[in-house]
C-alpha positions as CSV (number, residue, x, y, z in Angstrom):
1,X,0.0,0.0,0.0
2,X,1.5,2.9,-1.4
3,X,-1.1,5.6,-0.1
4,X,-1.5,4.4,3.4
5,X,-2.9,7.8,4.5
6,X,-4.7,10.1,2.3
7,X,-5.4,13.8,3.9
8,X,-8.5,15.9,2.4
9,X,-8.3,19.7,3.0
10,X,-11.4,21.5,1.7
11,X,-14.6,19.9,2.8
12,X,-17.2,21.5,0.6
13,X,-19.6,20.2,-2.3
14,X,-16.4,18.1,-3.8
15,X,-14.3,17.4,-0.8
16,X,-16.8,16.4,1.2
17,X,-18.5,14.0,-1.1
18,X,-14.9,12.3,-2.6
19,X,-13.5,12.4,0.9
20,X,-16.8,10.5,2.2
21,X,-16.7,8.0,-0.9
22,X,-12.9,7.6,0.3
23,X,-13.8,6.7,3.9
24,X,-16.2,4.4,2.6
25,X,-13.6,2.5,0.3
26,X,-10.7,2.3,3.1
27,X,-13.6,1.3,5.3
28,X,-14.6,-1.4,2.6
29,X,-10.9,-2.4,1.9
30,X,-10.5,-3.0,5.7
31,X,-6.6,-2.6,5.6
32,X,-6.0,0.3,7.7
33,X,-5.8,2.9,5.4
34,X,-6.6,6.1,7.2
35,X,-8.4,8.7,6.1
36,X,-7.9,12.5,7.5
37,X,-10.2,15.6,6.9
38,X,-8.6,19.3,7.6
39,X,-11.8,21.4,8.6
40,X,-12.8,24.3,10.3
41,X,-15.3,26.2,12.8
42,X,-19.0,24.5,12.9
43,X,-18.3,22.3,10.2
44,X,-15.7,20.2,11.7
45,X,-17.7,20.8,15.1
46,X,-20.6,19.2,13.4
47,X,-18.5,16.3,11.7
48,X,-17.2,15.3,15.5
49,X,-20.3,14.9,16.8
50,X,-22.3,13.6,14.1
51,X,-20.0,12.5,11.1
52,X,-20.1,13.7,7.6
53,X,-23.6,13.2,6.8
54,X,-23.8,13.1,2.6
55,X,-27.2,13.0,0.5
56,X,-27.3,12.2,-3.3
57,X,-31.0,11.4,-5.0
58,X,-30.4,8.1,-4.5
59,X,-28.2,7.4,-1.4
60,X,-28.0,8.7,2.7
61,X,-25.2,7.4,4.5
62,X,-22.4,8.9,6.8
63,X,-18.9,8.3,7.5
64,X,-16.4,9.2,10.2
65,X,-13.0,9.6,9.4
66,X,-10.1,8.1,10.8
67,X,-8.9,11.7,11.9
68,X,-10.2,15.4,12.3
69,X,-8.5,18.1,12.8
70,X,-8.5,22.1,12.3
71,X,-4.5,21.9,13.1
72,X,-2.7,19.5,10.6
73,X,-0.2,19.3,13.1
74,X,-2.7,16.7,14.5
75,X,-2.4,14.4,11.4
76,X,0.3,12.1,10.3
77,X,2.0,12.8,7.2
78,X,0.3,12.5,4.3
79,X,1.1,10.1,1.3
80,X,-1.7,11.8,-0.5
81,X,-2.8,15.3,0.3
82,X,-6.3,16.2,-2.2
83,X,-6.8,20.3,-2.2
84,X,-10.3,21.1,-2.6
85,X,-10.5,24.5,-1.1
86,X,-11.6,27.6,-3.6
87,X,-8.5,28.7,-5.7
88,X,-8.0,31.8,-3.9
89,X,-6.8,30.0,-1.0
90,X,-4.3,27.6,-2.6
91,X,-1.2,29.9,-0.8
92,X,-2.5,29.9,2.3
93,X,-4.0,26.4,2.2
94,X,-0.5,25.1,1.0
95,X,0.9,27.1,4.1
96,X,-1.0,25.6,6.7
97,X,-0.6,22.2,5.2
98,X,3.3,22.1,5.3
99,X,3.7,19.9,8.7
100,X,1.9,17.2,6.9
101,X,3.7,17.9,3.5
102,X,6.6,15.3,3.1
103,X,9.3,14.5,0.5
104,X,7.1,11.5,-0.5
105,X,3.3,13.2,-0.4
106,X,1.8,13.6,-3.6
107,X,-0.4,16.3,-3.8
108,X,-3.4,16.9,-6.0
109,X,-5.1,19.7,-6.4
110,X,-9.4,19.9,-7.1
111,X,-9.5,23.3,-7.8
112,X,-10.7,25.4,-10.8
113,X,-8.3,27.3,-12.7
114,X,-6.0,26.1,-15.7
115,X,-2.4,26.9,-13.9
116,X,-3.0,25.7,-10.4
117,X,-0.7,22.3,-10.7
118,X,1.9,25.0,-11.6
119,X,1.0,27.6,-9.0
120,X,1.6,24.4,-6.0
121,X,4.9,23.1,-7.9
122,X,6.3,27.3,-7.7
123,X,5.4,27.0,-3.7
124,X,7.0,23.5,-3.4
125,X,9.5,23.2,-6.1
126,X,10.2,19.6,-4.8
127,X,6.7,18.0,-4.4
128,X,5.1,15.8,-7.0
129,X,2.4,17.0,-8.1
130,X,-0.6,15.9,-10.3
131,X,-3.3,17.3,-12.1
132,X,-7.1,17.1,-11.3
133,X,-10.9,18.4,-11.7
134,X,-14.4,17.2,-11.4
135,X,-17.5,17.9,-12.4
136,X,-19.9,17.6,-9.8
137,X,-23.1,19.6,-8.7
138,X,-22.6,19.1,-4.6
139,X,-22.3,21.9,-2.2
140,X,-22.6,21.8,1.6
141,X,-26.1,23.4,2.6
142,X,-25.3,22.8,6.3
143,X,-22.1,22.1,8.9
144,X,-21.8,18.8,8.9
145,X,-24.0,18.4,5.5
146,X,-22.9,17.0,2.2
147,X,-25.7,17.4,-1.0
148,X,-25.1,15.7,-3.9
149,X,-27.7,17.4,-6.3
150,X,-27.2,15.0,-9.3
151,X,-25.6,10.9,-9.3
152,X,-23.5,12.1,-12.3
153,X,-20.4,13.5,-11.4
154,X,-16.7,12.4,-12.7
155,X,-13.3,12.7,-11.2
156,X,-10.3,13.4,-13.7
157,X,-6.9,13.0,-12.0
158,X,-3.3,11.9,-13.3
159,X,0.1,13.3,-13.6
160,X,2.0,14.2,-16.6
161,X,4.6,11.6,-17.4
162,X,3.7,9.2,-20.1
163,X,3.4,6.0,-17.8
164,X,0.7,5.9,-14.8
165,X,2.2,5.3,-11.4
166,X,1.9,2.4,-9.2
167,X,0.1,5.2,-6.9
168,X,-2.0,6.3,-9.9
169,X,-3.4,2.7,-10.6
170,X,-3.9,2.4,-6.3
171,X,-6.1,5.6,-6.0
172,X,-8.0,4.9,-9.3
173,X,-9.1,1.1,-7.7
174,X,-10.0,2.9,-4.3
175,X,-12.3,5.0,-6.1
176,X,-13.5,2.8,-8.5
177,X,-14.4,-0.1,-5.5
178,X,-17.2,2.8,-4.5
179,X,-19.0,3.5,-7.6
180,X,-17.0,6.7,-8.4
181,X,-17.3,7.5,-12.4
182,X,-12.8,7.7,-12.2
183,X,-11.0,8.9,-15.0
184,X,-7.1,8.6,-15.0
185,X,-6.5,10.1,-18.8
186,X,-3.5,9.8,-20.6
187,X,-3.9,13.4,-21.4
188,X,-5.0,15.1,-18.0
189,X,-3.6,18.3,-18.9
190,X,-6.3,18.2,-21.8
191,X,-9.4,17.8,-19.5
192,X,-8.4,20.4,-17.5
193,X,-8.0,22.7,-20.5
194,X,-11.8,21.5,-21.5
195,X,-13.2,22.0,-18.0
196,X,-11.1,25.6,-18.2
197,X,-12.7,26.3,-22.0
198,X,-17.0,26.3,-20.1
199,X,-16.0,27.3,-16.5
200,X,-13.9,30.4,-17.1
201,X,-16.4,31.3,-20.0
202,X,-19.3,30.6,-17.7
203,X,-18.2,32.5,-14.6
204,X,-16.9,35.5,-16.5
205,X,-20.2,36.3,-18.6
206,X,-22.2,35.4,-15.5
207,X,-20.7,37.4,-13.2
208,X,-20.1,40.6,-15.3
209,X,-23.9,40.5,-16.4
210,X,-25.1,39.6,-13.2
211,X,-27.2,36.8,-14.5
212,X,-28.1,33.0,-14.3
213,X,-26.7,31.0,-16.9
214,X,-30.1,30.6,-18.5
215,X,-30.4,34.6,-18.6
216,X,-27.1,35.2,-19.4
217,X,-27.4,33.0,-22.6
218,X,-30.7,34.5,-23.3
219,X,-29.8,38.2,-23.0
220,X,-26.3,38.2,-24.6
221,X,-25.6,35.1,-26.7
222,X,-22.9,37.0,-29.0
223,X,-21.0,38.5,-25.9
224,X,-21.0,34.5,-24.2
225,X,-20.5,33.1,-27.1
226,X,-17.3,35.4,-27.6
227,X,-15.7,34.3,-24.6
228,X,-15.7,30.6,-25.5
229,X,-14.3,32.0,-28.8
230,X,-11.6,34.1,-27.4
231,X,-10.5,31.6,-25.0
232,X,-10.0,28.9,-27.9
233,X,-7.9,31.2,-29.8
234,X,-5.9,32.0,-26.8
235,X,-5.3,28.1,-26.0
236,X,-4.4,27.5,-29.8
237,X,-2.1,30.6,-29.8
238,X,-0.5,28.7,-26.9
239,X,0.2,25.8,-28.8
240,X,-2.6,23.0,-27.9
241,X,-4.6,21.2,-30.0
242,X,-8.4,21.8,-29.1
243,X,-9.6,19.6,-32.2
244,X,-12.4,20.2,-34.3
245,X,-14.9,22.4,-33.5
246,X,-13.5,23.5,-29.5
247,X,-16.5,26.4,-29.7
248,X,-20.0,24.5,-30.9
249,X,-18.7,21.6,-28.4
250,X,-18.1,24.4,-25.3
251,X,-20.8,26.1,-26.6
252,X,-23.5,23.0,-26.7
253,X,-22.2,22.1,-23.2
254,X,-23.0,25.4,-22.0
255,X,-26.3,25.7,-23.1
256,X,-27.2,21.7,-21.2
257,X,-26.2,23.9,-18.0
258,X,-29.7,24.0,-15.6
259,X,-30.9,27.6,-16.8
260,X,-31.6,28.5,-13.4
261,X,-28.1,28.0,-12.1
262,X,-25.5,29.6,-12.0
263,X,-21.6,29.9,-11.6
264,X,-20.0,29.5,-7.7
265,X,-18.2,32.8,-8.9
266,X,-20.8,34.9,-9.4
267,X,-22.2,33.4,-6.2
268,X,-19.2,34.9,-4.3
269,X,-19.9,38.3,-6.2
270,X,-23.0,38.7,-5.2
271,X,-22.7,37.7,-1.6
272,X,-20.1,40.2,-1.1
273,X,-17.2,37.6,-0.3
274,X,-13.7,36.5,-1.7
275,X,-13.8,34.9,-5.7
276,X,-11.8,33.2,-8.1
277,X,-11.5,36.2,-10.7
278,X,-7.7,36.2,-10.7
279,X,-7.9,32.6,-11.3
280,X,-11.0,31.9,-14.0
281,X,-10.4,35.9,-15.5
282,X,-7.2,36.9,-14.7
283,X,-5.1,34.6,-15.8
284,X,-6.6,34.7,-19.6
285,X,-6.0,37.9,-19.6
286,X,-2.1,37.8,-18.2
287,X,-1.5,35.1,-20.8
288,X,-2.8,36.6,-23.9
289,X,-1.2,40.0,-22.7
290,X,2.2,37.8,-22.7
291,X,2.0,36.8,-26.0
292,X,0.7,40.1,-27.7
293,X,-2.9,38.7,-27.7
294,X,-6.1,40.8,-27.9
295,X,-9.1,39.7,-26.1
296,X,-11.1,42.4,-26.0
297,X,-14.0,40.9,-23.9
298,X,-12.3,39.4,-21.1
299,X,-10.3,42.7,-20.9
300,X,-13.4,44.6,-20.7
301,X,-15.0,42.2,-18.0
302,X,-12.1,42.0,-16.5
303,X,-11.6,45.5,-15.7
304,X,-15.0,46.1,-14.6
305,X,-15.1,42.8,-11.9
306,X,-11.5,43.4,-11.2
307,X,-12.3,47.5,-10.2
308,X,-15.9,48.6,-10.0
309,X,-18.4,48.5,-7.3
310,X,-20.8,44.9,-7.9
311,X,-22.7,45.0,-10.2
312,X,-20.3,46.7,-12.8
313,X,-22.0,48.6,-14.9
314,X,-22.1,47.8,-18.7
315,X,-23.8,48.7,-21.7
């Protein structure tokens, strides 16, 4: 057993549910490997006295890990340390994390954003590090509380040599003995770029107008439609190969979206609190600015979430 004790930090919609399933497997597997969570405040209050208590349409069940702990200085060492926190904490998350961090912990990071396995590997030069995202619609409506609003979900993960790791192969089985749809790609750094493509897009045109995706679509379907656009040419001026037809695919993904929801950035917009702009904005932005690139729409949202009051105002 290569990953003898996996540590999740982040207990939210994703971490919560793939840390739960991941109880459930060790539990399952019966070989005593441990499973820590790194949590906070009421939640990990709530998780003490009750467990992590997680509802999907078709299932109820809670699990207890094998450790808890607001201060990782409470947990052993990780072998496997999963980052699901929002992408504006990754610094300070990494930070905290360190007495658990060891020469031999792999750490994989959950979070949206197309850089972030490069952001961790600039803060810990030495750590391995792979690459990850999900799609999942789960968020925690109450300390303690895991939803899983739909049974789909998928969880991408792998690192970027050519060969998959002994530790690779080990995680995918643990998942895979719990029903989770696993995906360890030969390409990951591909899915993330497709997962990048409709999130970025999504959060941008929704947060600048304000709207649900649904409205947003509705209302200005050349401006959202123009992101998707300027973030494939950006990708292809970068040198990857988005194949044929990157914007009807991004495009026809977007428009399955419920058109009631909307994105967890504009979420954060409206109620007032920290976002991933500099992550999911940002950064497309910075990198077409680096390589001469004019993106006139995500300059001009940009600017406007990046400096004006919320809403921004727009024509």
């Amino acid at each position: 057993m290569l990953l003898k004790n996996i540590t999740i930090s982040g207990l939210g919609g994703v971490g919560g549910y793939y840390g739960a399933m991941l109880v459930e497997a060790a539990r399952r597997e019966g070989l005593g490997r441990t499973i820590s969570f790194v949590a906070r405040g009421a939640h990990r209050a709530a998780i003490e006295e009750r467990g992590l208590h997680v509802h999907t349409p078709e299932r109820d069940f809670t699990v207890r890990p094998d450790y808890l702990a607001e201060d990782p200085h409470d947990l052993p060492p990780a072998d496997l340390l999963i980052l699901a926190t929002k992408s504006y904490d990754l610094e300070a998350n990494i930070q905290q994390l360190r007495p658990i961090i060891t020469p031999r912990t792999i750490i994989l990071p959950l979070l949206n954003g197309a850089d972030i396995t490069d952001q961790i590997q600039a803060l810990l030069p030495e750590a391995r590090v792979w690459d990850g995202c999900v799609y999942i619609s789960g968020r925690k409506p109450a300390a303690g509380e895991i939803l899983l609003e739909a049974e789909r979900e998928i969880f991408l993960f792998g690192s970027r040599g050519l060969e998959r790791s002994a530790e690779e192969r080990e995680l995918f089985a643990l998942l895979e003995s719990v029903g989770v749809h696993v995906v360890n790609p030969d390409d990951i750094e591909e899915s993330i770029r497709k997962k990048f493509l409709m999130i970025s897009a999504t959060a941008t045109g929704t947060s600048y107008y304000n709207m649900t995706v649904g409205e947003a679509l509705a209302s200005h379907p050349v401006e959202m439609r123009g992101l998707i656009e300027e973030l494939c040419t950006l990708f292809s001026a970068l040198g990857h190969d988005l194949g044929e037809g990157a914007v009807e695919r991004t495009v026809e993904r977007q428009t399955f979206m419920i058109p009631s929801s909307t994105s967890s950035m504009h979420v954060d917009f409206m109620a007032g609190s920290s976002t991933e702009l500099e992550n999911l904005t940002g950064y497309v932005v910075r990198a077409a600015r680096r390589i001469g690139l004019e993106l006139p729409l995500y300059e001009r949202m940009y600017k406007a979430l990046a400096t004006e009051p919320y809403p921004p105002k727009h024509d």
